[in-house]
MISE-977997 format. One record per residue: x, y, z of N, C-alpha, C in turn; residue in one letter. Coordinates in steps of 0.1 Angstrom, whole numbers, plus 2048, in hexadecimal, padded with zeros to 3 digits. Last residue first. Layout:
# residues N
XYZXYZXYZA
...
This chain:
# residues 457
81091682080590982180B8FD819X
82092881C82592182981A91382AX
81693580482793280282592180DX
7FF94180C80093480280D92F803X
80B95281D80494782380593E81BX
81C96180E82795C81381A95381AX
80096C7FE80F9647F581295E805X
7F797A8137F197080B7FB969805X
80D98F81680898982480197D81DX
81099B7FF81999780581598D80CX
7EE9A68027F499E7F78019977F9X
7F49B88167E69AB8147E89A080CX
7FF9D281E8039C181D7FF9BA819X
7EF9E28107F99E38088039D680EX
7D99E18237DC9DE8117E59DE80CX
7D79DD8437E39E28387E09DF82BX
7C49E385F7CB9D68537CB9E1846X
7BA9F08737C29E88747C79DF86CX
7A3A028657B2A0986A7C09FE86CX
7919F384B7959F68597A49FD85BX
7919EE82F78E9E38347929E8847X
77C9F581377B9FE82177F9F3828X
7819F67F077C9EE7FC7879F580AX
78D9FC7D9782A077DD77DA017EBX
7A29E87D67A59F77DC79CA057DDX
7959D27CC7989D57DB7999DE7DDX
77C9D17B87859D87B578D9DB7C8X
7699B17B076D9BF7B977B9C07B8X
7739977A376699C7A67659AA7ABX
78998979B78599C7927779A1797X
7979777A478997379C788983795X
7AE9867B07B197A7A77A297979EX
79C9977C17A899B7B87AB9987B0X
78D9837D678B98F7CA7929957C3X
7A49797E279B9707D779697B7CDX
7B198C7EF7B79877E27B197F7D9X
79C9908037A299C7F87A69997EBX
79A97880E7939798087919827FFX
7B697A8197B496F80D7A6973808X
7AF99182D7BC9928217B9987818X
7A198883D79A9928337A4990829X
7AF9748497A096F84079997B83AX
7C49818557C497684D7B6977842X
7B198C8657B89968607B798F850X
7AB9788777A297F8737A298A865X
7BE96F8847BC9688767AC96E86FX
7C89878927CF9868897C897C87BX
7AF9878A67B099389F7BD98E891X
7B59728AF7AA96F8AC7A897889EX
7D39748BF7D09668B27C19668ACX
7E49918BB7D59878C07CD97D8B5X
8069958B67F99928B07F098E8BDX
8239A98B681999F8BC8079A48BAX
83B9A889C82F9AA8A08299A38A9X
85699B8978539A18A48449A78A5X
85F99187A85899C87E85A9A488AX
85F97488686897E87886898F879X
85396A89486396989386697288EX
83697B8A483E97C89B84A977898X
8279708C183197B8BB8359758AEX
80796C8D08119638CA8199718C3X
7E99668E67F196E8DD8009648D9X
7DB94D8EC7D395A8E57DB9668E0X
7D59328F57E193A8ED7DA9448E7X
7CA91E8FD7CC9269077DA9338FCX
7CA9078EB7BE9108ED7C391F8F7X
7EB90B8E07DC9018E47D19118E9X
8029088C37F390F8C57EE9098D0X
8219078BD8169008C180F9078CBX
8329228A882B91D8B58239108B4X
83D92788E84091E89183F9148A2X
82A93C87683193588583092B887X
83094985A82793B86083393B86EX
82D96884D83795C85182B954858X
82198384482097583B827967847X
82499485183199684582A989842X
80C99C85C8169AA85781E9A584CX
7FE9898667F698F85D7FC99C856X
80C96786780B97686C80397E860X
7FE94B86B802952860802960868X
7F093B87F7FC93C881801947879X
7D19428797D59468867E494988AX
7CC93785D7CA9458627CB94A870X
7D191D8577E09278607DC93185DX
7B89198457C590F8497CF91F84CX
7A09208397A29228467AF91D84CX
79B93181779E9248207A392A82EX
77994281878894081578C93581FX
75C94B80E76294281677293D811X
74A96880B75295F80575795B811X
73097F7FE73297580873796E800X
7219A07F972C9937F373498C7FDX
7009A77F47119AC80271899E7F3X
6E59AE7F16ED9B17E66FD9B07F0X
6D799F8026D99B18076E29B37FAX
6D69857FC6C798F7FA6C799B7FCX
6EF9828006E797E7F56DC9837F5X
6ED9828196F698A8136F2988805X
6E296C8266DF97D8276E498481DX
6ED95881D6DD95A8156DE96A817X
70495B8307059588216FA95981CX
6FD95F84970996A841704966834X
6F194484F6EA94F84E6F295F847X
70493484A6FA9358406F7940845X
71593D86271A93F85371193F849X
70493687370894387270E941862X
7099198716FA92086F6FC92C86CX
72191087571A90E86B70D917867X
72091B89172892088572391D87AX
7179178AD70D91D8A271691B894X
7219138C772691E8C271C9218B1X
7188F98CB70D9038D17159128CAX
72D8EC8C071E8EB8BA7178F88BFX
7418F28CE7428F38BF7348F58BBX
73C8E98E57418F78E173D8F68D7X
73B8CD8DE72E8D08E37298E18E2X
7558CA8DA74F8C58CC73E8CE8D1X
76C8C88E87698D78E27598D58DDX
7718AD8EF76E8B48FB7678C28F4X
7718978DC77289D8DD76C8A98E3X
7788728E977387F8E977688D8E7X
7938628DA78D8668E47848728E0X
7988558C279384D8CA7908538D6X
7AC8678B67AD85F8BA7AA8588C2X
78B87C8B979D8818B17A38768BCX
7698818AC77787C8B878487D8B2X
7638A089C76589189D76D88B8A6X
75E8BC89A7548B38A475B8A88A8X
76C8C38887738C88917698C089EX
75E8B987176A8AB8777728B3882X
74C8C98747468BA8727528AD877X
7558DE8657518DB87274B8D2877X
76A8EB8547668DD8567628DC862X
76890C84776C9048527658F0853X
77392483776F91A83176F90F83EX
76F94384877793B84976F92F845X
76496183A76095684476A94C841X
75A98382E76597782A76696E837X
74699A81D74799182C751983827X
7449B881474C9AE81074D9AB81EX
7329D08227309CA8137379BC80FX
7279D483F7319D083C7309C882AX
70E9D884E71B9DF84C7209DF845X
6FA9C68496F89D18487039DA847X
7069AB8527069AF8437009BF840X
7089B286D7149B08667129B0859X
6ED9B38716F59BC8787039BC86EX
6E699486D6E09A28656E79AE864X
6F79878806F69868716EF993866X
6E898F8986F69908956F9992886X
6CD9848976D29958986E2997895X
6D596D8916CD9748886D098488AX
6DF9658A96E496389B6DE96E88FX
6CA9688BA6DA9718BA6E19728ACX
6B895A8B46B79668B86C296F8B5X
6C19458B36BE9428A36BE9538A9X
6C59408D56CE93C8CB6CE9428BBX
6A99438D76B19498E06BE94A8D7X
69D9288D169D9338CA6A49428CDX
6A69198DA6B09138CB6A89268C8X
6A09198F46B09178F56B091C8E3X
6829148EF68A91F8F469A9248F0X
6858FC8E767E9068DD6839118E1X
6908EE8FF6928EE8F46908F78EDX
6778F69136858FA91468C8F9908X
6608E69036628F79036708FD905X
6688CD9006698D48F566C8E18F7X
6638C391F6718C99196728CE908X
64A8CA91D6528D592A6638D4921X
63E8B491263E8C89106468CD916X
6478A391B64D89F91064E8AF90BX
63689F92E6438A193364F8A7927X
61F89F9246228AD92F6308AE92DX
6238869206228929116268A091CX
62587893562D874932630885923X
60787D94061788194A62287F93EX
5F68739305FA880931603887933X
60885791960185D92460286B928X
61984990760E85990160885A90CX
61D83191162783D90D622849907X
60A81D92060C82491461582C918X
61B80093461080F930614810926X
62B7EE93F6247EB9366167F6933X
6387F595662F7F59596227EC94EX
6527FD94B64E7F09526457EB957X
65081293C64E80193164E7F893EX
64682594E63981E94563F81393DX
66082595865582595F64C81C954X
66B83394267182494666381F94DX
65984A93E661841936661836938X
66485395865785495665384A94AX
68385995667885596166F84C961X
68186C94268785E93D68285594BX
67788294967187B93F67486D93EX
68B88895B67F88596267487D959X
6A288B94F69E88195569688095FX
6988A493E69D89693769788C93EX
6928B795468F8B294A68A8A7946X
6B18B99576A78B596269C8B195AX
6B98C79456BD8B69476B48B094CX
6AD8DC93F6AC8D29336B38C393AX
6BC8E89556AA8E29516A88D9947X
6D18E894F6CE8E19596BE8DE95AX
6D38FB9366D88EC9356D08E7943X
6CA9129356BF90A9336C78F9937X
6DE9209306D79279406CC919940X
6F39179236F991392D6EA91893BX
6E991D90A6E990C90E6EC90C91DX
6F29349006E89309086E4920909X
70F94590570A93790B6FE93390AX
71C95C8EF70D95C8F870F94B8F7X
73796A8E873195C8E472A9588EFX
7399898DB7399838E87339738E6X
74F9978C47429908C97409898D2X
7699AD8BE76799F8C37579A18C7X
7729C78BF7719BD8B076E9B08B7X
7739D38D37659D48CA7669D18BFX
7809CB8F47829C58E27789C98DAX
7709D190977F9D090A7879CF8FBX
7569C99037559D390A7699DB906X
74A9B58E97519B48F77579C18F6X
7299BA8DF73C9B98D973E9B98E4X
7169BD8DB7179AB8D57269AD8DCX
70B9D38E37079CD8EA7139BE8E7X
7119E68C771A9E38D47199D68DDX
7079E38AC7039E28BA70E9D88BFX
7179E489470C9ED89D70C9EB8A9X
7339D488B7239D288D71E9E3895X
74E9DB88974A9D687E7389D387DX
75F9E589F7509EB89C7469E888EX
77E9E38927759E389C7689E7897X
7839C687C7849D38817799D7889X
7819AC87278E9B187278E9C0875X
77299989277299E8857809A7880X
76A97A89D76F98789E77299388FX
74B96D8AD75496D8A375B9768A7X
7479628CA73F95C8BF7489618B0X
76695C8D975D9648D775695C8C8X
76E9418E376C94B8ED7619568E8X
7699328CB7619318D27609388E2X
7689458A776E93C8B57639398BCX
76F94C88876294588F76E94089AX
77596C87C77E96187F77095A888X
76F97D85C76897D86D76F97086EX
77699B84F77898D85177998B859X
7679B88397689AF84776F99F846X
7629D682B7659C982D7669BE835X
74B9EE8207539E782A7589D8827X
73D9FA80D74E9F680C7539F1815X
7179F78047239FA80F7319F3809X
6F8A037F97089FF7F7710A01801X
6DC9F880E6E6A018056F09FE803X
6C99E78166D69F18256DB9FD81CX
6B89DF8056B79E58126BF9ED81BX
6B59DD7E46BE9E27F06BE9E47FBX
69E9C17E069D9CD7E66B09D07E8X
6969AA7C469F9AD7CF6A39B97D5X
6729A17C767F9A87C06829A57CCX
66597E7C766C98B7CD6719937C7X
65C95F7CE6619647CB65F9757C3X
65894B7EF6549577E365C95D7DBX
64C9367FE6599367F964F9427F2X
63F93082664093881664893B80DX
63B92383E644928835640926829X
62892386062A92284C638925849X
62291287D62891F87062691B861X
61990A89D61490789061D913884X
61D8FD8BB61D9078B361B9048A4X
6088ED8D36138E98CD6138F88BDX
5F38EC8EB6008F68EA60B8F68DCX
5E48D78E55E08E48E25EE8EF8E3X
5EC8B78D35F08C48E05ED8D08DAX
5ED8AC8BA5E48B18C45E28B78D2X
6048B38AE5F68B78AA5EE8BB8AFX
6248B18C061B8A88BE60D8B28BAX
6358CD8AD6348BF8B76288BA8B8X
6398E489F6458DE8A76448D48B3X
62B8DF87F6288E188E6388DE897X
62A8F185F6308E986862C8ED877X
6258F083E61B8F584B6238EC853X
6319058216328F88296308FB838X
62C9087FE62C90E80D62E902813X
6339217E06339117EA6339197F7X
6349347CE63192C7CD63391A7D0X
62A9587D262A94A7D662893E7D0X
6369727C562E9687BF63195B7CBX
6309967CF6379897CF62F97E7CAX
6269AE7CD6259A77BE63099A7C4X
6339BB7E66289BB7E562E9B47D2X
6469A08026459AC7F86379AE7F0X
63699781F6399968136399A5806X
6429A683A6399A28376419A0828X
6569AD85465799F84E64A99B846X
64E9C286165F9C185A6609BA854X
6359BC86D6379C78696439C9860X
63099787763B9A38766389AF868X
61098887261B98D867623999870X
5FE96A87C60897E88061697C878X
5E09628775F395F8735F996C877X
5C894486E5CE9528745E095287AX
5C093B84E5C593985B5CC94885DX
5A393983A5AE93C83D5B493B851X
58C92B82F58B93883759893D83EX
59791981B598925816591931825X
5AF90281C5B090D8275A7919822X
5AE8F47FF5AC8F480F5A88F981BX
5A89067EA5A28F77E75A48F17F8X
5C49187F55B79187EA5B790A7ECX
5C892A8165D29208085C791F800X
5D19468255C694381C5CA938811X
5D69588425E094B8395D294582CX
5D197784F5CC96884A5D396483FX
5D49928575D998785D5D497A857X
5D199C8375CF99F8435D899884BX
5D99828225D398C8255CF98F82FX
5EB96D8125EE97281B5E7983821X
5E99527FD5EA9627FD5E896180EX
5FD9377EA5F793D7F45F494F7F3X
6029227D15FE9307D65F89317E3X
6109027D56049087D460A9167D7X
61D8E67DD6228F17D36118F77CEX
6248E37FE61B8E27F361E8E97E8X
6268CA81C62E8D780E6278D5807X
62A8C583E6248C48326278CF828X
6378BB85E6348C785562E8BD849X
6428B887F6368B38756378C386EX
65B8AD8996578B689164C8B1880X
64E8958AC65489E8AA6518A889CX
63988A8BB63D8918C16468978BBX
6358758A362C87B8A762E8878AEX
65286E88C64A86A89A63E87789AX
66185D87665B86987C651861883X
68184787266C84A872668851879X
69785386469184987268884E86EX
6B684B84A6A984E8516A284D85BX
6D884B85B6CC8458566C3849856X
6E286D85D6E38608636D485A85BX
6FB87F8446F187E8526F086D856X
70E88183070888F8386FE88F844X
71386C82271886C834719879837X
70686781071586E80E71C872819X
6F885981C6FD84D80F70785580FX
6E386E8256E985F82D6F385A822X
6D887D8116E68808196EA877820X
6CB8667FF6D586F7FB6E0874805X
6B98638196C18568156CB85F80BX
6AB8848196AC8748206BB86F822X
69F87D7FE6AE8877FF6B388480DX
68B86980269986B7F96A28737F5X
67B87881268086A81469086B80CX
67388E80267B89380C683884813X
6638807EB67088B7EC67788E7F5X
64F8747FB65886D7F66668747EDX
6458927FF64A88780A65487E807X
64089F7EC64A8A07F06508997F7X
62788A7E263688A7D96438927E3X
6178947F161C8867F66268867E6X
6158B07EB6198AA7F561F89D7F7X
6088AA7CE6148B27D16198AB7E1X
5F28A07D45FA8987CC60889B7D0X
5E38A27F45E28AA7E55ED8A17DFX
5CF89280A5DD8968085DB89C7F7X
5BD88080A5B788D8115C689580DX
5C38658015C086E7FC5BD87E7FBX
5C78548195D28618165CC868808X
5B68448185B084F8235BA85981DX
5BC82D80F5B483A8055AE84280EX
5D481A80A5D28238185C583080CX
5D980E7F05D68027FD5D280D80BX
5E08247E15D381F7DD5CF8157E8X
5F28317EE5E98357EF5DB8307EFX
60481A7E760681B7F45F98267F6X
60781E7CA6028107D36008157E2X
6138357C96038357C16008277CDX
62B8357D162083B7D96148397D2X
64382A7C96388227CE62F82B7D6X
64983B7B564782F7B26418297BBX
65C84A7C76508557C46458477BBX
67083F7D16648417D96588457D2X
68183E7B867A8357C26718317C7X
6888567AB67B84F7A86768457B0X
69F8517B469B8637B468A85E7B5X
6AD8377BB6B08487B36A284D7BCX
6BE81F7CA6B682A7CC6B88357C6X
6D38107C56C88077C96BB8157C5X
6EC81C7CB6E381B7BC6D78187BAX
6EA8177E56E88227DF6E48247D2X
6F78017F46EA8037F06E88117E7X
7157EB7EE70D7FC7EC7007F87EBX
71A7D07FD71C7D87EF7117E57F1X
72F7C58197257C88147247D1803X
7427A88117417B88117347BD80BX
75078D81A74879081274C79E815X
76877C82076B78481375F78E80EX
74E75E82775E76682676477281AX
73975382473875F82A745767828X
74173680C73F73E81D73E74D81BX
73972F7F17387267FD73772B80CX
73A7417DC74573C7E27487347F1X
72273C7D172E7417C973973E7D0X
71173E7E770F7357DC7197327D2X
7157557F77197487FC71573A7EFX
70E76B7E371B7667E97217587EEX
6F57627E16F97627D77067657D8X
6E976A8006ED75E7F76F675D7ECX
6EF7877FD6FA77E8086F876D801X
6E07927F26F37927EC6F878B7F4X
6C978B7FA6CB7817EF6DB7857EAX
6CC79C8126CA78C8156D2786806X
6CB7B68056D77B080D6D67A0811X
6AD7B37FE6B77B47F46C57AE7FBX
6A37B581369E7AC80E6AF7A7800X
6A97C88226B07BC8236AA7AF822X
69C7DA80D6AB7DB80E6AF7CF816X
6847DA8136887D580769A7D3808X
67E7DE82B67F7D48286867D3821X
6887FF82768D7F682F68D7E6834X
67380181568280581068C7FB81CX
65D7FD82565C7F881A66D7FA814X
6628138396618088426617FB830X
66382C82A66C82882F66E81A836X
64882C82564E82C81865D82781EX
63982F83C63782483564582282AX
64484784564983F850646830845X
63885983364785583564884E83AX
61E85783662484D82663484F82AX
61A85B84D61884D84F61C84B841X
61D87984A62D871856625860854X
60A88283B61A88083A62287A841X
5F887A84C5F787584260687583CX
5FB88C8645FE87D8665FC87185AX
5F98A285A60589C85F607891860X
5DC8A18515E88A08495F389D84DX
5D08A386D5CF8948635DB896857X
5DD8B98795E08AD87C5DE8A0871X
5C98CC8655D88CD8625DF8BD86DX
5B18C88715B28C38645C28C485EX
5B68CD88A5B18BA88E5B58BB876X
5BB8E48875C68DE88D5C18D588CX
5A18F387F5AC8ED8765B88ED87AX
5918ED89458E8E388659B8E787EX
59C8FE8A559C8EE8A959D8E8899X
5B391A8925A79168995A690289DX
5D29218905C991E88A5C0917898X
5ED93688D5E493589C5D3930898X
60C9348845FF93687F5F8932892X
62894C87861F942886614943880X
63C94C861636955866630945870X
65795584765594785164994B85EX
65E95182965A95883165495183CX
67895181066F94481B66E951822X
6809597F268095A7FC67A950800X
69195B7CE6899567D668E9557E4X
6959797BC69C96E7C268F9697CBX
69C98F79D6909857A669C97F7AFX
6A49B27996AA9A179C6A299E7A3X
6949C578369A9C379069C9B4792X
């Protein structure tokens, strides 16, 4: 049977002594990051100082200069080089296992990796109030309700295992990682595991022919290329049962989350004028109330997704998604704001797609991403590219050539099954004409309809 590796992600509900002994770790990990980062960030303008001399030495002024790459500056080994010193000057971190404070300086430097490929922003130094975890490459077992780690944890931590969500039985563990979603010492603050294991790979749903291509908007969370492509009704709009209803929840929490905000920020300003601490009770109370809305809002959100996502790989054997840059549909577009960008986000897309794409991987499905360029203008009967300008408010459009009238959601929906038909065609992965793709799309166009798009790109 096919291994693959899982994450099993469960709540723990651990006793005083070992939330005061899981805190000291956190804060052992977040003081060799915060150290390891505060030494990289000298050093670096320590280093930028001496390119700037040895410029002005060579050619007298500042003129012409440019900054030069840091990046070579930093492999892989970096960090992991200065932890022996940094342990040996702090020998309280000893209480940490080897493993651990290697990932740390592993996770620093993947870090600075995506910053350098402008997949994110500078490193910043963890904080106390926010999110704290620790990794270990160790076995874990999981008996009864108790989390049982060896050489640590051996009277084990208490933990509720989902009845649907326990570990297969002969799974092998081997890593875990204990995370809080906020400050340690708050008794309210939640605690989980994750468990990497590895697994056979189960059939669960069974073989299925369906096929699908889901269009990502933001009237509806997606659309698909046929009706009834999910189970439950509940998701689909009542009027269209190829369409998904795209749930707000930002919108029931937003005005608390403001309010909120600026009662914190209040409170805040307050104490720097005051010259207080910033860890005062009022100020952590304050800092709880808005996590929870938060925690709320993101899980309310991961809720839908999930059920959505499962629902759809349960159906449907062949899932085809539009290749989307969503990172530059965020970006200002000549210097002004873009007004969609906040839609965009809370619409989830990136995430839903991962989640299509692991699922489907563990349910045996076949997930593909085809290009997304004029799957809305391209007709989905004869191929032709229109010659409309699109704005948001354009939801149907006619045919020149043709006279078909299309629904611009349902048409590039169509689109994105048909290219992802022909990808399987071209590679030999599946045989299309055993594939189930609905009442409303034509095999015997698909391929016409594909040519005359590549033709029009």
């Amino acid at each position: 049977m096919v291994k693959q590796v899982r994450a099993y992600k469960y709540r723990l509900y651990p006793t005083i002594q070992q939330r005061n002994f899981l805190a000291e770790w956190f804060g052992a990990t977040r003081f060799i990051y915060n150290s390891l980062l505060e030494q990289n960030d000298k050093e670096y303008k320590d280093w930028l100082k001496r390119q700037c001399d040895e410029w002005i030495s060579s050619h007298g002024t500042m003129d012409g200069f440019k900054k030069p790459r840091y990046d070579n500056q930093i492999s892989k080994y970096t960090f992991q080089y200065r932890l022996p010193k940094l342990v040996k000057d702090n020998e309280w971190l000893d209480v940490l296992p080897a493993h651990t404070k290697q990932f740390v300086a592993h996770n620093l430097y993947s870090a600075f990796k995506r910053f350098f490929k402008g997949q994110g922003k500078h490193p910043r130094f963890h904080s106390r109030r926010g999110h704290n975890s620790f990794s270990e490459n160790t076995s874990t077992k999981i008996v009864g309700n108790k989390l049982f780690i060896p050489k640590h944890l051996k009277d084990g931590i208490e933990i509720r295992v989902p009845k649907h969500y326990r570990l297969q039985k002969g799974c092998k563990t081997n890593k875990y990682t204990i995370s809080c979603d906020g400050d340690p010492t708050n008794p309210k603050t939640r605690y989980f595991v994750s468990v990497q294991a590895e697994c056979d790979r189960k059939e669960r749903f069974g073989k299925n022919k369906h096929a699908v291509g889901l269009d990502m908007g933001l009237e509806s969370r997606c659309v698909g290329s046929r009706p009834n492509f999910i189970t439950d009704k509940a998701m689909l709009k009542s009027e269209d049962l190829s369409k998904v209803l795209n749930l707000r929840f930002d919108k029931g929490n937003e005005k608390k989350i403001k309010k909120t905000q600026s009662i914190l920020s209040r409170k805040v300003d307050k104490a720097k004028r005051s010259h207080k601490s910033l860890h005062s009770r009022s100020i952590e109370r304050q800092y709880a109330k808005l996590r929870k809305l938060q925690t709320k809002q993101r899980n309310q959100r991961l809720d839908f997704l999930h059920k959505l996502s499962t629902d759809i790989v349960k159906n449907n054997g062949y899932i085809f998604v539009e290749d989307l840059s969503i990172k530059s549909m965020q970006e200002r577009k000549g210097g002004r704001k873009n007004r969609m960008a906040k839609a965009i986000a809370n619409a989830s897309w990136f995430e839903f797609q991962r989640m299509l794409e692991y699922k489907s991987v563990w349910y045996g499905r076949l997930f593909s991403k085809v290009d997304a360029r004029n799957t809305s203008k391209d007709c989905s009967c004869c191929g032709e590219k229109t010659l409309q300008k699109f704005t948001l408010g354009t939801r149907d459009w006619t045919c020149e050539k043709c006279g078909e009238r299309h629904d611009r959601d349902v048409n590039a929906s169509y689109n994105i099954l048909a290219r992802g038909l022909s990808k399987l065609a071209s590679d030999g992965t599946a045989d299309y004409t055993d594939i189930l793709c609905g009442e409303g799309f034509s095999k015997t166009k698909f391929f016409r309809s594909t040519y005359m798009s590549e033709k029009n790109v």
